[in-house]
FIVONU-992160 format. One record per residue (C-alpha): residue in three letters; x, y, z. Coordinates in Angstrom, 3 decimals. Layout:
BEGIN
@type->Ala, u->X, v->Y, w->Z
...
***
This chain:
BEGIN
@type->Unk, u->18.606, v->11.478, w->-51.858
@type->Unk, u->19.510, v->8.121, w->-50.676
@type->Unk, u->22.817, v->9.375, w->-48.585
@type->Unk, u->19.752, v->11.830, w->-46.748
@type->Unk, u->17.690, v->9.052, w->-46.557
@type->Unk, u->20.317, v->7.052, w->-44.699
@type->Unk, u->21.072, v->9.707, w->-42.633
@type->Unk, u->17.213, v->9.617, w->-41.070
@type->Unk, u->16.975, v->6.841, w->-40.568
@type->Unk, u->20.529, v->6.100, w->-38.570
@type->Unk, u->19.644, v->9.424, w->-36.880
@type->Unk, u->15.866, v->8.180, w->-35.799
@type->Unk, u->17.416, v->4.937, w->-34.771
@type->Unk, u->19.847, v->7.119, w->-32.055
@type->Unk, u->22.887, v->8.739, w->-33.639
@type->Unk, u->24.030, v->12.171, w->-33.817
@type->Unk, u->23.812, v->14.255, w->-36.680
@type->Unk, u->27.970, v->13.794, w->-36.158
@type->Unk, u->28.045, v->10.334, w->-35.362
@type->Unk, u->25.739, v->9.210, w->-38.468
@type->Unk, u->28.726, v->11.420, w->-40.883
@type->Unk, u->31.592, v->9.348, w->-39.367
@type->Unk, u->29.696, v->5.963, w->-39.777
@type->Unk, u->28.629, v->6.743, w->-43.630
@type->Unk, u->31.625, v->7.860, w->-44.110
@type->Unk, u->33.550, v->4.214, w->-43.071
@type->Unk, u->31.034, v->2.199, w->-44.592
@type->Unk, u->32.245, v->3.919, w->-48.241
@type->Unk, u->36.062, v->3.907, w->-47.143
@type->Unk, u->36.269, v->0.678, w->-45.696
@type->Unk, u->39.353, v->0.643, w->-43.282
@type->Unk, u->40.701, v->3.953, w->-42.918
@type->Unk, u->42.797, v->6.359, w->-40.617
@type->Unk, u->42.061, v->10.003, w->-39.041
@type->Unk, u->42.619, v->11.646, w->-42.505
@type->Unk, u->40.736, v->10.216, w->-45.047
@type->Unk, u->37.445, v->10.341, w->-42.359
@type->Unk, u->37.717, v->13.725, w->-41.442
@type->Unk, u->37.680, v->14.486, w->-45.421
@type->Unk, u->34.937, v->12.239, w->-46.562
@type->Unk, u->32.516, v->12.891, w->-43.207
@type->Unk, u->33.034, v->16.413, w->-43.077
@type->Unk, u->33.231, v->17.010, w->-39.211
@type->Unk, u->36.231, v->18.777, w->-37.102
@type->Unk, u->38.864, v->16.981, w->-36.890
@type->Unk, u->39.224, v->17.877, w->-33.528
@type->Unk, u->35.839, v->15.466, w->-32.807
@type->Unk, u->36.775, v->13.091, w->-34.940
@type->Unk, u->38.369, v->10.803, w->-32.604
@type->Unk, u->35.708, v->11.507, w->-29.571
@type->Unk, u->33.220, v->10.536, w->-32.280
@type->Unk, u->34.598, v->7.535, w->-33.574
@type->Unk, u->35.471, v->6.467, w->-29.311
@type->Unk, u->31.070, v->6.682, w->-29.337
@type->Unk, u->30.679, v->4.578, w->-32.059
@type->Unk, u->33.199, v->2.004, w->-30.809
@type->Unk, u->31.276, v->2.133, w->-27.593
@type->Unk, u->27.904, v->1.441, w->-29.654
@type->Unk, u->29.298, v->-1.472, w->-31.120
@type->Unk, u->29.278, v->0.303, w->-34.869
@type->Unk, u->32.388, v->1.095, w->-35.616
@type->Unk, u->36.295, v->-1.540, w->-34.408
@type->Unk, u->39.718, v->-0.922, w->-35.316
@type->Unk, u->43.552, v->-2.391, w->-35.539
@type->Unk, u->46.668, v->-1.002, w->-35.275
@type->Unk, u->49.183, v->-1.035, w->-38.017
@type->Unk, u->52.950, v->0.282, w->-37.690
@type->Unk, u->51.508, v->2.396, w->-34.684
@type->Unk, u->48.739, v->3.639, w->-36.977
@type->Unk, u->45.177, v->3.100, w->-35.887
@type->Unk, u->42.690, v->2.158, w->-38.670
@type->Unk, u->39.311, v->1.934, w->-38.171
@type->Unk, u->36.523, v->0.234, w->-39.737
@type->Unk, u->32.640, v->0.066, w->-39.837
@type->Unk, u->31.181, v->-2.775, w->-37.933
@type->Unk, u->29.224, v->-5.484, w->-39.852
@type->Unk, u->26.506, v->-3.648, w->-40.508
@type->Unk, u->23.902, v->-6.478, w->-39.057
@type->Unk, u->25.348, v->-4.750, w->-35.854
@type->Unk, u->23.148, v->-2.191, w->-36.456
@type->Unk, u->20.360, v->-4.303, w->-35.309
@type->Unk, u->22.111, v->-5.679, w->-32.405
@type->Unk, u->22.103, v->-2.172, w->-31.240
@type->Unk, u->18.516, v->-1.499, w->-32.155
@type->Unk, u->17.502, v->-4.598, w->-30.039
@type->Unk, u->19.234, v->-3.345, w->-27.198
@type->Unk, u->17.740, v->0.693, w->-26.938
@type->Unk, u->14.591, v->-1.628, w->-27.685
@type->Unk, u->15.225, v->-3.237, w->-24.155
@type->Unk, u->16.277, v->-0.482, w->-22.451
@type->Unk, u->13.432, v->1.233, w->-23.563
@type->Unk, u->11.017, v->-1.441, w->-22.341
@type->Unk, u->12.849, v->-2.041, w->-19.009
@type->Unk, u->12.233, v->2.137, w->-18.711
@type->Unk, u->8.878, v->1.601, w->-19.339
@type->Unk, u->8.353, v->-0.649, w->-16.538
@type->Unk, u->10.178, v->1.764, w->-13.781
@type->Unk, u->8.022, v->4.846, w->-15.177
@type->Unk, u->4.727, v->2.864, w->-14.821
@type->Unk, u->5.687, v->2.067, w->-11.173
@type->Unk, u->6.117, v->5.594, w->-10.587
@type->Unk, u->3.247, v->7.483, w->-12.675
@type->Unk, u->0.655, v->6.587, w->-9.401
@type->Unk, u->2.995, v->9.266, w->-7.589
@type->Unk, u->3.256, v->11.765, w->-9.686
@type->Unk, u->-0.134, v->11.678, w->-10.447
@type->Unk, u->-1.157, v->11.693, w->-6.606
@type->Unk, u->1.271, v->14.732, w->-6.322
@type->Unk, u->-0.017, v->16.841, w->-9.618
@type->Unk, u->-3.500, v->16.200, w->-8.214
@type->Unk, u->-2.888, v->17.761, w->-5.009
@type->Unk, u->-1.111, v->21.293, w->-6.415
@type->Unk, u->-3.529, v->21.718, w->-9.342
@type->Unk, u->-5.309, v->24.803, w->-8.558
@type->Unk, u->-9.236, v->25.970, w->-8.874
@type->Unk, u->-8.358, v->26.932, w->-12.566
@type->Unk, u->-5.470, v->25.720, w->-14.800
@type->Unk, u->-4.780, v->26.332, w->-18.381
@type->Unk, u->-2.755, v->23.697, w->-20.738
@type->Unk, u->-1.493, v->25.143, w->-24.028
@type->Unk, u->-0.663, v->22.776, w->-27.268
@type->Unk, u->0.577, v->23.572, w->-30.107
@type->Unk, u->0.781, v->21.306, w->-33.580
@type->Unk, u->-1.040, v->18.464, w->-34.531
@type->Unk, u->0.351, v->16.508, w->-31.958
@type->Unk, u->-0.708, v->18.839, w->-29.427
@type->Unk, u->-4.605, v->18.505, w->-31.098
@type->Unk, u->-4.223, v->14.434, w->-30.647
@type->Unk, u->-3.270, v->15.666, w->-27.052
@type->Unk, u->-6.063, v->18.030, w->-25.942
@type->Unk, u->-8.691, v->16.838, w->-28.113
@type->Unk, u->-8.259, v->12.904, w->-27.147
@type->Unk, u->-8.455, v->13.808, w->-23.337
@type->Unk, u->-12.630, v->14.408, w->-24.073
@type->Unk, u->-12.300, v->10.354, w->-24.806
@type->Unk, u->-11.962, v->9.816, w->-21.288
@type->Unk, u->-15.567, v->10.652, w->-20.518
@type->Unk, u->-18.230, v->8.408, w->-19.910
@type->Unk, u->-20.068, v->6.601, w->-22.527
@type->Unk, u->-23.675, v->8.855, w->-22.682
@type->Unk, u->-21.471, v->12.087, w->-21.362
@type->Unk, u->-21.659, v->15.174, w->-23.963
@type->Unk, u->-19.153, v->17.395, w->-25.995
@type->Unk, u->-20.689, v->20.883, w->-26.912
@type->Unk, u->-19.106, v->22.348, w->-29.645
@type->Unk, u->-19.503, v->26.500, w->-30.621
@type->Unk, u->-18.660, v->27.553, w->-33.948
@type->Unk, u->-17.279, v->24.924, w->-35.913
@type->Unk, u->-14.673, v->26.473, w->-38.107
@type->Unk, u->-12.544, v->26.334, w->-41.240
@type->Unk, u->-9.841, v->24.562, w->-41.065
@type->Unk, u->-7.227, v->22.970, w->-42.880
@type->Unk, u->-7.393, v->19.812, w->-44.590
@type->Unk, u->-5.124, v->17.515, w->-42.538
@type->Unk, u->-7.153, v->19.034, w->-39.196
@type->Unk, u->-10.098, v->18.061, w->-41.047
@type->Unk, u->-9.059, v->14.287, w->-41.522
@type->Unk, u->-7.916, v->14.414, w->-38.236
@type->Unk, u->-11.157, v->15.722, w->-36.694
@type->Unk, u->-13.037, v->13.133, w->-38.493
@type->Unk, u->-10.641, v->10.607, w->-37.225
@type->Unk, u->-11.391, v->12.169, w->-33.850
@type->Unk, u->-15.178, v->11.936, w->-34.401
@type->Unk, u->-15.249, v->8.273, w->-35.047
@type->Unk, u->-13.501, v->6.957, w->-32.127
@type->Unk, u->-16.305, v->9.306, w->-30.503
@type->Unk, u->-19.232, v->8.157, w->-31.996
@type->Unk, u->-17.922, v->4.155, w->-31.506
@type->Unk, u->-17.276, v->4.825, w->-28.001
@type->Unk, u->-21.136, v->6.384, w->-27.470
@type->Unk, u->-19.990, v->9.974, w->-26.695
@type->Unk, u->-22.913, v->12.150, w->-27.556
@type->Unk, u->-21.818, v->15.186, w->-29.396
@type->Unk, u->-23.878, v->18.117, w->-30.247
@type->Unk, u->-22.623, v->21.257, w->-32.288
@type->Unk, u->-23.193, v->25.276, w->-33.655
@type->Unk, u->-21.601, v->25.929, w->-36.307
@type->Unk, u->-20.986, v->29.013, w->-38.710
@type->Unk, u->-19.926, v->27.582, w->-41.606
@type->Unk, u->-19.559, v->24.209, w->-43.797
@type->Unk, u->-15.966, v->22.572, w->-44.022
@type->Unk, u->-15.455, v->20.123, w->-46.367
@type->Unk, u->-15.531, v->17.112, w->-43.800
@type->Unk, u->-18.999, v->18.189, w->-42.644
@type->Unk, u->-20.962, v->15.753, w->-43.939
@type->Unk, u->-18.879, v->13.235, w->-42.870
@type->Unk, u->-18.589, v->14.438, w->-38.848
@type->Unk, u->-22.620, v->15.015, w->-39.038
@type->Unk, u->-23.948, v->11.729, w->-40.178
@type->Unk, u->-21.742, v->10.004, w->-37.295
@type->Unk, u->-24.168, v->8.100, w->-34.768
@type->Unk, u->-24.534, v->10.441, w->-31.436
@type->Unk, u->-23.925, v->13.680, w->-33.470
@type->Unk, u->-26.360, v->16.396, w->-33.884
@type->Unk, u->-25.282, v->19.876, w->-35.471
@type->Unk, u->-27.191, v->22.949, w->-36.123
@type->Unk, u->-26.104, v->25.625, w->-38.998
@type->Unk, u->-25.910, v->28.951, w->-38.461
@type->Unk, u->-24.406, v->30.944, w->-41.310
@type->Unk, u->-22.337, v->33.803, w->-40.801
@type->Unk, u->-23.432, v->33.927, w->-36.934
@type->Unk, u->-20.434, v->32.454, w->-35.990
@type->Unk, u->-17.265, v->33.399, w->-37.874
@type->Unk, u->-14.484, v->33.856, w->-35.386
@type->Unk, u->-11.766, v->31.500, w->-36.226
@type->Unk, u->-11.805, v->30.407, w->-32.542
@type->Unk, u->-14.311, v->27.378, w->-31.738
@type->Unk, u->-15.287, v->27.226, w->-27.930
@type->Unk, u->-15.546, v->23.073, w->-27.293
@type->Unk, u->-16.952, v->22.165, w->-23.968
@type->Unk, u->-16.881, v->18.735, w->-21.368
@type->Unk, u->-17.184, v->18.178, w->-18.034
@type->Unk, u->-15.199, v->20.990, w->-15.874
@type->Unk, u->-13.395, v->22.032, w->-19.126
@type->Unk, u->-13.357, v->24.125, w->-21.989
@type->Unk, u->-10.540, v->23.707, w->-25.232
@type->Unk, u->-10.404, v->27.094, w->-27.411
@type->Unk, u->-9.725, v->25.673, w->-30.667
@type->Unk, u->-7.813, v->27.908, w->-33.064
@type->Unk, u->-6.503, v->25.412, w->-35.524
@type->Unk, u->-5.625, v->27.997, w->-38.548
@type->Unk, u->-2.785, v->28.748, w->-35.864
@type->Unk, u->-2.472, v->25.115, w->-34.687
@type->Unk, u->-3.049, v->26.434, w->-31.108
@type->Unk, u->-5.021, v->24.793, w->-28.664
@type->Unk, u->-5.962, v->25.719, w->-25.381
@type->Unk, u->-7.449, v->23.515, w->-22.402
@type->Unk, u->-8.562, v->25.256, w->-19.402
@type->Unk, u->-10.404, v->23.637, w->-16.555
@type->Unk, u->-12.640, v->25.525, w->-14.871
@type->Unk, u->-16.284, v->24.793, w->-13.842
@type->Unk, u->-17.854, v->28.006, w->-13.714
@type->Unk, u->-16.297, v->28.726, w->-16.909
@type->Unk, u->-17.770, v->25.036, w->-18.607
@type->Unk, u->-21.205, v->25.908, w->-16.685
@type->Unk, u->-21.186, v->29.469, w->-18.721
@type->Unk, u->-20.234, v->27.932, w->-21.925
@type->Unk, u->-22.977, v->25.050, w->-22.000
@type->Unk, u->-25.727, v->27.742, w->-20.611
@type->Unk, u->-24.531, v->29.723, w->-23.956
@type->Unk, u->-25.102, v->26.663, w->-26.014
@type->Unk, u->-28.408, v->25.502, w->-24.923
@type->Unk, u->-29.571, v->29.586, w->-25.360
@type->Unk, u->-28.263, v->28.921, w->-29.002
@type->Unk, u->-29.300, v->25.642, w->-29.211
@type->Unk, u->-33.072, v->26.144, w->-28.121
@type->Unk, u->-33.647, v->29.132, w->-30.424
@type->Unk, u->-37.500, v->28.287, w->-31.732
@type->Unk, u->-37.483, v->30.820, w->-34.635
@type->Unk, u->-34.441, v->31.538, w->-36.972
@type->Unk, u->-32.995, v->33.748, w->-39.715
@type->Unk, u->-29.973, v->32.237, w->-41.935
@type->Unk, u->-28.838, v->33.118, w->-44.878
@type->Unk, u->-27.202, v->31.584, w->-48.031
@type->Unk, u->-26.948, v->28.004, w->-50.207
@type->Unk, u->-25.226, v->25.875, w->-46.481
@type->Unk, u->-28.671, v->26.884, w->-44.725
@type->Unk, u->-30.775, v->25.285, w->-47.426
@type->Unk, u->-27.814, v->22.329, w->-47.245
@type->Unk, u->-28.739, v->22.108, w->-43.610
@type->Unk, u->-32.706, v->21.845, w->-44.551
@type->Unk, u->-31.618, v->18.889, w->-46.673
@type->Unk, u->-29.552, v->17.263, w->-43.658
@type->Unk, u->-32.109, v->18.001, w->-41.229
@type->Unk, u->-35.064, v->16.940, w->-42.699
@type->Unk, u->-33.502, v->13.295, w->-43.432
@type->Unk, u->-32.886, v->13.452, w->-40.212
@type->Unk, u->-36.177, v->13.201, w->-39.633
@type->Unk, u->-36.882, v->10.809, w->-41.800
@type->Unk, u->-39.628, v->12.088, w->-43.693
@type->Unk, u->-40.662, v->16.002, w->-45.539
@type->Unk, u->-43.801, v->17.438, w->-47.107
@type->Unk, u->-42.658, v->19.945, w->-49.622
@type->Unk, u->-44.712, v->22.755, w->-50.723
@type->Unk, u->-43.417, v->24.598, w->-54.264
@type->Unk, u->-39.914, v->23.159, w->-54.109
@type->Unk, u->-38.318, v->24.072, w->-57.795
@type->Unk, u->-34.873, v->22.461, w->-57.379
@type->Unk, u->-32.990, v->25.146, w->-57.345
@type->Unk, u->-30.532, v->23.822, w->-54.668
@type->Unk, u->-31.098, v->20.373, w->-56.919
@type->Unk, u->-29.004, v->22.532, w->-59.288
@type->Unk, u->-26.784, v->24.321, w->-57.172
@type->Unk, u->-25.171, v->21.311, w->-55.342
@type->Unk, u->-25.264, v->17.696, w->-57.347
@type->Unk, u->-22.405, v->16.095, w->-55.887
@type->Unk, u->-23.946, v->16.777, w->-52.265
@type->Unk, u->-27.386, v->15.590, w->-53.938
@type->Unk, u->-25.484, v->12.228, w->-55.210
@type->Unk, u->-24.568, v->11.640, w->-51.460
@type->Unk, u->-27.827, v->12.691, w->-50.008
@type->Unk, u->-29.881, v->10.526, w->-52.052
@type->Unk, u->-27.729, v->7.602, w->-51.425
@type->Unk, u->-28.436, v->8.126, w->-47.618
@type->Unk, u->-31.580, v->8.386, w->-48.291
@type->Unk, u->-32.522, v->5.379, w->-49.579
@type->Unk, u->-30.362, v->3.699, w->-47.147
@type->Unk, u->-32.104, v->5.240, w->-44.271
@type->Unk, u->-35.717, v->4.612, w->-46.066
@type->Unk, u->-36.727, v->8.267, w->-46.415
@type->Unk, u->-39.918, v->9.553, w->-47.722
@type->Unk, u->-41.300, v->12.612, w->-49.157
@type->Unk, u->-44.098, v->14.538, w->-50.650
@type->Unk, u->-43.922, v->17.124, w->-52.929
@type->Unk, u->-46.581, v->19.342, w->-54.085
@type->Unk, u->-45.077, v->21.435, w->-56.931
@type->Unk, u->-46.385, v->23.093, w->-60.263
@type->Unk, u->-46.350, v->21.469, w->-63.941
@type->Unk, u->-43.806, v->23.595, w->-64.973
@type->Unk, u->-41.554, v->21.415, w->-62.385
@type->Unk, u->-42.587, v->18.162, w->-63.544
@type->Unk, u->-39.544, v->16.176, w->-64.654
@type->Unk, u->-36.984, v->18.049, w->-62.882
@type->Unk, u->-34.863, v->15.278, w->-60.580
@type->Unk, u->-36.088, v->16.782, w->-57.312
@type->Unk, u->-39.524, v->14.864, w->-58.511
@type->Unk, u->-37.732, v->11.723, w->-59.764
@type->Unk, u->-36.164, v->10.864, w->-56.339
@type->Unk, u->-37.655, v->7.026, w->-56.246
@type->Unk, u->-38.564, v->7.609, w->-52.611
@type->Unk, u->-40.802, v->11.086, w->-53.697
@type->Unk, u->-44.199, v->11.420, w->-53.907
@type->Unk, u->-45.133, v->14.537, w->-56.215
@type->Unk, u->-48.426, v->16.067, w->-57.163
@type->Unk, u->-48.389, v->18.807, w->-59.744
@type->Unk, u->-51.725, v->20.484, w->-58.360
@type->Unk, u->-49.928, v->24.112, w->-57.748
@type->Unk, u->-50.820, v->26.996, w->-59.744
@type->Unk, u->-47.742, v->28.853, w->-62.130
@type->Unk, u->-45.783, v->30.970, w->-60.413
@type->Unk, u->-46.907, v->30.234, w->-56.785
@type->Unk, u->-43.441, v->28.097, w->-55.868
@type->Unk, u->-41.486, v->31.389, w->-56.792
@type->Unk, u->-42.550, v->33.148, w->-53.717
@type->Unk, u->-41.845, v->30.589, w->-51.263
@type->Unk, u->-41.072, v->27.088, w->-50.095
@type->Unk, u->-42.442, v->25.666, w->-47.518
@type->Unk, u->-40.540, v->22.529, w->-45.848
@type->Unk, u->-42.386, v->20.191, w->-43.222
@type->Unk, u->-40.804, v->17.835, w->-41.217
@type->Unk, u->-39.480, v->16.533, w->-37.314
@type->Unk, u->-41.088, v->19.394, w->-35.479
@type->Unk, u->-39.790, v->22.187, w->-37.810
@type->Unk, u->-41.290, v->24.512, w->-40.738
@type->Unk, u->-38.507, v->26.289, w->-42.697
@type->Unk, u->-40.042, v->28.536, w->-45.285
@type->Unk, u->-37.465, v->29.652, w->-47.809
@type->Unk, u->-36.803, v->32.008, w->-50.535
@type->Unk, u->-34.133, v->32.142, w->-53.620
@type->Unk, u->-35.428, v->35.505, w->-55.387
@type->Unk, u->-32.546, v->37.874, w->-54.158
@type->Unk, u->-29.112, v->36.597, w->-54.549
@type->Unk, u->-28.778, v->34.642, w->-51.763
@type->Unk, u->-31.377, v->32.064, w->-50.757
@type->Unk, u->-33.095, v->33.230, w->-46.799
@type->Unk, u->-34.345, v->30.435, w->-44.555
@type->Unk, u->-36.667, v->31.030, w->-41.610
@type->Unk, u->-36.848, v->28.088, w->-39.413
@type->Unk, u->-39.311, v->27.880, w->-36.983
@type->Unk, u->-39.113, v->24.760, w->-34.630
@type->Unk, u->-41.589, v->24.673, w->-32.618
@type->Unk, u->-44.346, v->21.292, w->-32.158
@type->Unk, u->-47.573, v->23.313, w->-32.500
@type->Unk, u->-46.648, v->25.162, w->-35.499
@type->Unk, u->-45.002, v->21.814, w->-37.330
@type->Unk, u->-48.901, v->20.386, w->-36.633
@type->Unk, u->-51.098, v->23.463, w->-37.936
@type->Unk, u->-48.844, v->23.133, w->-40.930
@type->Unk, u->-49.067, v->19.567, w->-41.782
@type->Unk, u->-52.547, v->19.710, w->-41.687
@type->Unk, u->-52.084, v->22.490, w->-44.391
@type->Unk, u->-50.113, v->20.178, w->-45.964
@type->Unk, u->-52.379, v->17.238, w->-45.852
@type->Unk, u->-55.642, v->19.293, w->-47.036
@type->Unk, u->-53.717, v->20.509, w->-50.213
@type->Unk, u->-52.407, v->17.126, w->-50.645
@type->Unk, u->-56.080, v->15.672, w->-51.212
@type->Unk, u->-57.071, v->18.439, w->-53.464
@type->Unk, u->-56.993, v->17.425, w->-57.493
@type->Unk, u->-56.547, v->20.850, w->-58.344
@type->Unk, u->-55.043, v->23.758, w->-55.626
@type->Unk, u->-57.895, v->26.423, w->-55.679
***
């Protein structure tokens, strides 16, 4: 393990896979001729002295000559930073001349880049590479993200990453997405990021990201990633969006649409709650942990009108709830109704997974807070 180790790093540093062999190899011989070298660094011995003429031109390796017999020897082996110094400069000094040119190039690509072109990365250093090129936009400019997917969890941590230097740099982002991966929390609650959930609407592996005159197709369960600039094509994406985006009135299904209530309605900042049991109390308590925590920091309120049988249950214990238990038995297991920012969602857990319909829409959110506020004056619901 430490002989492999070694060999990285002399390799990273600018050796061959050949040249790093020979140079172990004299470090644990000490002085040595052709033989021995060949035997201990395993290369043909019809390199060996072309290798060992490299070294001796790097500075790494010397040698004398005894009887007519050459013997060569490893360098001291502070040498080795000598000769890291020195790619160091070179380096830097190549720096300089490629900075003097770039304005060129650049002026050149610009002028042969066709009405469309199409960029494909691969790898996580291809993501860094696509994705980072939506920094460039002004602060107040807009990603649009479509279908939010799966992904793995280095992606993830990168994405979040991603998000941050985003958010700091006042990007606004907005996104649709299908499903919940397990950084979703963390990407949402950013500052200039607004998502929308729609389960199992959008569940092609392929998420459709749009700025400016460009669109990335982001497939990152095949660490593909594809950058095409286009303006008609950018226009039809974000046209897509908004349609999405605008919908007054929807359907979703399942446990991550109630989640999205939850994230939605703090949010807002404030939710009336009519016959809320705590059934997604129950489902999720790590998520609840987290949400209540926010909750308090962001100095959320809410109202709860429930029925005795819920009294005690933690959904009614929240220290920033209000709860009356003026409901009759059994009328919270039709339906709950959720009141807040401009949106009713009325939802129901009685098949085996929990429906949502989510109406958002300013008129309706006022004829049912006024529901909300003549039942929340009554001592008893009649």
């Amino acid at each position: 393990m430490e002989t492999k180790f070694k060999s990285v790093l002399l390799k990273d540093i600018g050796l061959t896979d050949s040249e790093t062999k020979v140079y172990l190899a004299l470090i644990e011989l000490g002085s040595s001729t052709k033989g021995p070298i060949v035997k201990k660094s395993g290369v043909a011995s019809s390199k060996i002295y072309e290798l060992l003429e490299k070294l001796i031109d790097k500075g790494l390796v010397s040698y004398v000559i005894k009887s007519g017999v050459r013997y060569f020897e490893a360098a001291d082996t502070n040498r080795l930073m000598d000769y890291m110094k020195e790619k160091e400069h070179k380096v830097n000094e190549q720096k300089k001349e490629l900075e003097k040119i770039i304005p060129f190039l650049e002026m050149k690509r610009s002028s042969n880049i066709s009405e469309s072109q199409i960029q494909v990365f691969r790898g996580i250093k291809g993501a860094k590479t696509a994705f980072y090129d939506m920094l460039n936009v002004k602060k107040g400019d807009e990603i649009l993200v479509l279908g939010l997917t799966e992904a793995s969890e280095s992606f993830q941590n990168f994405l979040v990453r991603f998000h941050r230097k985003r958010s700091e740099k006042g990007i606004l982002c907005r996104a649709i997405s299908g499903g919940k991966m397990k950084k979703f929390n963390t990407i949402s609650s950013l500052k200039h990021t607004k998502v929308k959930l729609f389960p199992g609407e959008l569940s092609s592996p392929v998420a459709t990201i749009t700025y400016n005159d460009k669109t990335i197709l982001s497939l990152p369960n095949d660490n593909i990633w594809i950058q095409i600039k286009n303006k008609r094509l950018a226009d039809t994406n974000r046209a897509r969006f908004e349609e999405m985006w605008n919908r007054e009135t929807e359907i979703l299904e399942g446990v991550d649409a109630i989640q999205q209530c939850f994230d939605e309605m703090l949010e807002a900042g404030h939710c009336d709650l009519i016959g809320a049991r705590g059934y997604f109390v129950d489902e999720r308590p790590e998520y609840i942990d987290e949400w209540e925590k926010r909750a308090k920091k962001k100095g959320f309120t809410m109202r709860n009108i429930v029925d005795p049988e819920v009294k005690g249950h933690r959904i009614t214990k929240f220290s920033f709830a209000k709860t009356k238990y003026t409901l009759p038995k059994g009328f919270s297991e039709l339906s709950v109704y959720w009141i807040y920012g401009n949106k009713v969602a009325i939802s129901n857990w009685m098949g085996e997974k929990p429906i949502v319909v989510r109406i958002e829409n300013k008129r309706i959110y006022e004829l049912y807070k006024k529901q909300f506020e003549i039942l929340w004056k009554e001592k008893v619901f009649r």
